[in-house]
Structures are given as structure tokens and as C-alpha cells.
C-alpha positions in Angstrom: 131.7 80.1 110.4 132.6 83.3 108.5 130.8 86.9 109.2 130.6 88.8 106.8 128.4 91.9 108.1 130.1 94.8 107.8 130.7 97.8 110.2 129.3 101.2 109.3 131.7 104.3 108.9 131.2 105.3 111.7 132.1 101.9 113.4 128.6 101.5 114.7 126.0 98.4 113.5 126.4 96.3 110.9 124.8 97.6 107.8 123.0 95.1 105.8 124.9 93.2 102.8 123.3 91.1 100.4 124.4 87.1 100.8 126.8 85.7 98.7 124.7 83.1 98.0 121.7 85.0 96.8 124.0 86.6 94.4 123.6 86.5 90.3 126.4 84.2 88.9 128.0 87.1 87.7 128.4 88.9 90.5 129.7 86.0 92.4 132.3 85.4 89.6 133.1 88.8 90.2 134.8 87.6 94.0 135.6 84.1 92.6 139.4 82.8 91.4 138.4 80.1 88.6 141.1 77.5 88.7 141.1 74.7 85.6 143.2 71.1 86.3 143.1 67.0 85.4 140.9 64.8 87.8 142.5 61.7 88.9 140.4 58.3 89.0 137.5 56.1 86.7 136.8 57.9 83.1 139.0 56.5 80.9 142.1 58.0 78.5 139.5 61.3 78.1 139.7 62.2 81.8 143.1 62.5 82.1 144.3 64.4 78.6 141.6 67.1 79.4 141.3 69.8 82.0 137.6 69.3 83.2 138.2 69.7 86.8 137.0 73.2 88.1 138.3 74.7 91.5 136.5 77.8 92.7 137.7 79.8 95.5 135.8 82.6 96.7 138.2 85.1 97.8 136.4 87.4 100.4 136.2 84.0 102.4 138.4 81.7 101.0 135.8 79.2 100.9 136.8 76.8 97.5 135.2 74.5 96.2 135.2 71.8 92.9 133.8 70.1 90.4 135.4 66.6 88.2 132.8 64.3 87.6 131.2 65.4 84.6 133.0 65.3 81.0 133.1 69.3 80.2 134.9 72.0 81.8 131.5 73.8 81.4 129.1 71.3 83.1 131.6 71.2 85.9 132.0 74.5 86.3 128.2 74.7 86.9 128.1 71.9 90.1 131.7 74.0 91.8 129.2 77.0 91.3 126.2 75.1 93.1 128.2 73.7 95.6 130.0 77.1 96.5 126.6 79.0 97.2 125.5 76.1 99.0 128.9 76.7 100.6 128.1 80.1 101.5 124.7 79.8 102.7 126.0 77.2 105.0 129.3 79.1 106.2 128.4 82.5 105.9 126.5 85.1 108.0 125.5 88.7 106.5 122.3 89.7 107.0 121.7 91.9 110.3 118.6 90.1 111.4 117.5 92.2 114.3 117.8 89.8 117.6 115.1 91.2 119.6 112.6 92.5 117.0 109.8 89.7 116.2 108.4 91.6 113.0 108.3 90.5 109.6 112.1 89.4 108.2 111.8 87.9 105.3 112.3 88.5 101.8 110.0 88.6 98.9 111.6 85.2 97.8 111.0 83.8 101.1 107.6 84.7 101.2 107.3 83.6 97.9 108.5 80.3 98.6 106.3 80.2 102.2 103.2 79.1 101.7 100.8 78.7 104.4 103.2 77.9 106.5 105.4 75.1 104.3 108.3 76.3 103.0 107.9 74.8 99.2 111.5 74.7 97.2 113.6 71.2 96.3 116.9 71.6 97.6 117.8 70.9 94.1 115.5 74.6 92.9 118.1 77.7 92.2 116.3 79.0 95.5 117.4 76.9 97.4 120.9 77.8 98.4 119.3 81.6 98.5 116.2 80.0 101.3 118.8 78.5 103.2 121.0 81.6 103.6 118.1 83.6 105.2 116.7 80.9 106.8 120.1 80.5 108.3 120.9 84.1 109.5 117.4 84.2 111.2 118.2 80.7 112.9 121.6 82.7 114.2 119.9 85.8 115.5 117.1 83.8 117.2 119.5 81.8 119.3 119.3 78.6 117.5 116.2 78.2 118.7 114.0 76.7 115.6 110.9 77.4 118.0 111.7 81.1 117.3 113.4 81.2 114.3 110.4 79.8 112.7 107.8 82.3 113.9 110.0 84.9 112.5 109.9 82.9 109.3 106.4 82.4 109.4 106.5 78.3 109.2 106.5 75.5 111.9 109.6 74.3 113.5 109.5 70.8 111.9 109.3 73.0 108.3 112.1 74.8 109.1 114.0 71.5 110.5 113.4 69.6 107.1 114.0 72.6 105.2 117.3 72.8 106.9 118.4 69.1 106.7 117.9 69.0 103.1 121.2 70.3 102.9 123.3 67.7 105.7 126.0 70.4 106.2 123.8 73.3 107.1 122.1 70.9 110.1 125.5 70.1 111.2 126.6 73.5 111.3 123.1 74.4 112.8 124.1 71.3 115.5 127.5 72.8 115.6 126.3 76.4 116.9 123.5 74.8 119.1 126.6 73.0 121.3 128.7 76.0 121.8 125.5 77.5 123.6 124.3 74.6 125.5 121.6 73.2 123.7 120.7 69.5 122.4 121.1 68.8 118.9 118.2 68.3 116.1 117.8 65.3 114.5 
């Protein structure tokens, strides 16, 4: 897992950074080396005459990621840049969630998307990969613990547990972290 928080001037706290993942698709280009090639495999002649695969490597992180399954360079470009914010959220931690503080740390799109308790966004919503950032960075400064991570989210455990699992990688990662401090993993 990468950290991206960032040290004041004076070397002191972290200062807070917007996520990667939460960024407009410009601004993320902005960090991002666009790479175009040939994908191997089932497609036909097509496939192979015409550069359609994408490659996208963020370069703050080196996180890459790509796209080849759909016909157009363009269309592929589109599911690398889903998959690298999903990347990101998953892989990444910016935001300095204060670790003892139990006051209100959300954002307006969380609390947007929070209703009543139920987190409502399909993982497949442009949200998502923005929810699941925050939701993640609150999950690391509450010790893994869901219990606590979801009060400060202001949802149930089980919410924030499905939420999370919607996305396979980020439970892993979330399982991951959970064994390096002792604790059983979520199903």
C-alpha cells in the first residue's frame, strides 16, 4: 500500500491531499503516462492490425493499469481509467483522518451517498471508486476495526462490509491490513 500524505514544510503532520481517485479525469491525466499497443488473443484480423490496447501508469505511484477488450482505443481507454481509480482507492492512502477524533469525517459526497445509515451507490456509479477511497482511509485510521470505522461514517458495519466487498480487491487489502495487526479476517 502506497501513502501518499504529504509532510508539511515544516516536517510536522500530514496536510490533507485530495485522493487520486476522487480526482476529475483531467487532473488524473495530468500524473498519468498513456501508453497505446496490439492485444494478443480472440477478436479476429481487427485485433491485431489496430492499437486498441491502453496501458495507464500513474506516475506518483507507479500503479498501471490496462484496457484490450473492447474494439476502440477510446472505449478502452475509458475501463484502464476505471480500473486505475479503483486502483487507487484500493492502494492508496491520503487523507489525514484524525485517529482519535470521533467527529464528523466525511465528505459532502459521502453524506450524499449515506442515507439513513445505507450507503446507496453501485459499484459500477462514477462514485464509487471516490466512496471507497474515503471509506477506505477512515477504515485505516480506525484500526481496521469496521465497528469504528462505521460510526465515523455514520452507517452499520455490515454497510460498510458490503460496501467494501463490492470491489474484491479492496476487502483483500482490508483483510491484508487486518493480519499484520492481529485481527481475523471479514468475510
Amino acid at each position: 500500500m502506497h501513502d501518499l500524505r504529504s509532510k508539511s514544510a515544516s516536517g510536522g503532520s500530514p496536510q490533507p491531499s485530495a485522493h487520486p481517485a476522487a480526482s476529475s479525469e483531467e487532473e488524473l491525466l495530468k500524473h498519468v503516462a498513456v501508453s497505446r499497443g496490439r492485444a494478443g488473443g480472440p477478436g479476429g484480423q481487427n485485433r491485431n492490425k489496430v492499437e486498441t490496447k491502453i496501458t495507464l501508469l500513474h506516475e506518483p505511484t507507479g500503479i498501471e493499469t490496462h484496457a484490450s477488450e473492447r474494439r476502440s482505443a477510446e472505449e478502452n481507454r475509458k475501463v484502464a481509467l476505471r480500473r486505475l481509480r479503483l486502483a487507487l482507492a484500493t492502494q492508496i492512502r491520503v487523507a489525514p483522518v484524525p485517529r482519535d477524533s470521533f467527529g464528523d469525517v466525511t465528505s459532502d459526497l459521502w453524506r450524499s451517498r449515506c442515507k439513513s445509515g445505507k450507503i446507496v451507490c453501485s459499484p459500477d456509479h462514477t462514485d464509487f471508486p471516490s466512496l471507497l477511497a474515503e471509506a477506505l482511509d477512515v477504515i485505516d485510521a480506525s484500526g481496521h476495526d469496521p465497528k469504528k470505522a462505521a460510526l465515523r461514517l455514520s452507517c452499520s458495519a455490515s454497510q460498510l462490509i458490503k460496501f467494501v466487498k463490492d470491489h474484491p480487491p479492496a476487502l483483500e487489502a482490508w483483510n491484508r491490513n487486518r493480519e499484520c495487526h492481529g485481527l481475523h479476517p471479514l468475510k
